[in-house]
C-alpha positions, 0 to 999 in steps of 0.5 A: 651888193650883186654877185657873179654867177659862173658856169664853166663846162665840164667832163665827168672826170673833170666836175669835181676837181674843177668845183675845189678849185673854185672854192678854194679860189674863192667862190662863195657856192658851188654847184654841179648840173647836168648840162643835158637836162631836159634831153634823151642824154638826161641822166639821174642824179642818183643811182638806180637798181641796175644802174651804176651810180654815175657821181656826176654827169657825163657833161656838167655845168660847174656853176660858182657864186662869186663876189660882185668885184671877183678878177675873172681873169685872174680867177680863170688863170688860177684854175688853168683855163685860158682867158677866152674859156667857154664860160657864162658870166651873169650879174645877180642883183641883192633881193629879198631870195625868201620872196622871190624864191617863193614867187615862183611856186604858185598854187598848182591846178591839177583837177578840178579836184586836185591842187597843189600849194606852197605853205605861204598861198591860200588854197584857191578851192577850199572844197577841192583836195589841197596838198600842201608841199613846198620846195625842198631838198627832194624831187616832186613839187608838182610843177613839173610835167611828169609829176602833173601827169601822175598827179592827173591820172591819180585824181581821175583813176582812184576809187578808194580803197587801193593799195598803191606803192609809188616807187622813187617817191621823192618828195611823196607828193604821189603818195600823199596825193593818193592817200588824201584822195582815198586810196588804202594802204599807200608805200613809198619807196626811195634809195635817197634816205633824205627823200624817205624823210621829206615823204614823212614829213610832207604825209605827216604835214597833210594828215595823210597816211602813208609809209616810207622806206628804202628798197631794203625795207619795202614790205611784202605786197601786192599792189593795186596800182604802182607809180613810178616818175623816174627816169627811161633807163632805170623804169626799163631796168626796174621792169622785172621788179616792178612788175613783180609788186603788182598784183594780176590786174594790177594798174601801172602809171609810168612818167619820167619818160621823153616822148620818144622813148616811150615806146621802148620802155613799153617794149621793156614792160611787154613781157607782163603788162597791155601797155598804152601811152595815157597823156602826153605833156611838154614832151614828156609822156605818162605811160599806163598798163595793166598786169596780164592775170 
């Protein structure tokens, strides 16, 4: 049996309304993206401290699963849109989703000394520190570049011992990474309670010690070095809080960050910390400072 995927564009005001209709027509799932993913436009899913809590995306895909033999027509004129609507129409063919889903996840070469991998893989290096982590619910798999580079600067910065609070955990991938390649008291923190949960259930997977929590929740401490892999606007409206968690000296490791942005968010965290660009990758930059004493 195959199935129609669509992808109608959209507004901010319009996302929603539009991905009601399509259920109520019919549609099997539906889903909303940003179309500006992977752009300077890119916006967070989730609201950050500072931030307003966007809803949805200033310009969205709405992207429904239909029956093989959906009326487009019929169906576009159900939802008002006339015949020759901007739209992308793809045909997907009956597979087994478990094995192709898991295909695409691979085990992940941080280091030498550092991988990432999927429950379903063998660990390539037995002798090298393996995180086991699989796709789920929360940001963070290590596949993508700006995970990769705070990953990278973990395993080839940590000496043992530091206290660190990865801030925006997501999966806790930085986090469990941290513990297993020694750091001491490691803090997760993440405003998504579903991220929280999926941080202890991987740190508890990989016999790691860490905690999680929501901001609300995040004890008093003084960081050694704090992480942060989020987003440009909310790392430089999050400068002054940042900031504040890390003790004199203390080492900063900032990604989610486009290469052209990077030097603005430098100039947002100035005013405390001797910031410098660490790494670059696939365009996205892994910024590093030290906190003024």
């Amino acid at each position: 049996m195959a199935w129609l995927s669509l992808k109608l564009p959209a507004d901010q005001d319009r996302a929603e309304a539009l991905a009601d209709a399509l259920l109520a027509a019919g549609a099997l799932s539906v889903s909303i993206e940003d179309r500006d993913a992977g752009s300077e436009r890119e916006l967070p899913q989730f609201g950050e401290p500072g931030e307003a809590d966007p809803r949805a995306w200033r310009r969205n895909w709405v992207v429904a699963l239909l029956p093989g033999d959906a009326d487009m027509a019929a169906l576009l004129a159900r939802l008002g849109l006339p015949a020759d609507a901007e739209r992308d129409v793809e045909t997907i063919e009956e597979q087994d989703w478990v094995r192709v889903t898991q295909a695409q996840f691979e085990p992940i070469r941080v280091t030498d000394r550092l991988w990432i991998v999927p429950s379903w893989h063998v660990a390539p290096d037995a002798g090298a520190v393996n995180i086991e982590l699989d796709p789920g619910l929360a940001f963070g798999t290590g596949s993508h570049p700006t995970t990769r580079l705070c990953l990278r600067w973990l395993a080839e910065h940590l000496r043992g011992g530091e206290t660190l609070l990865d801030y925006g955990c997501g999966s806790g991938i930085l986090a469990v990474a941290a513990a297993r390649l020694g750091a001491g008291r490691v803090v997760g923190v993440d405003i998504d309670p579903q991220a929280v949960s999926a941080s202890r259930a991987n740190a508890e997977r990989n016999r790691a010690r860490a905690e999680f929590c929501l901001p609300d929740a995040l004890p008093a401490l003084a960081a050694d070095i704090l992480v942060a892999n989020i987003l440009t606007n909310p790392l430089k409206a999050l400068a002054p809080l940042l900031a504040g968690r890390l003790a004199p000296g203390g080492r900063l490791v900032l990604s989610g960050i486009l290469e052209p942005q990077a030097e603005e968010v430098m100039a947002a965290y100035g005013p405390w910390f001797e910031m410098a660009v660490w790494a670059v990758e696939e365009g996205w930059v892994c910024l590093q400072g030290v906190k003024r004493c």
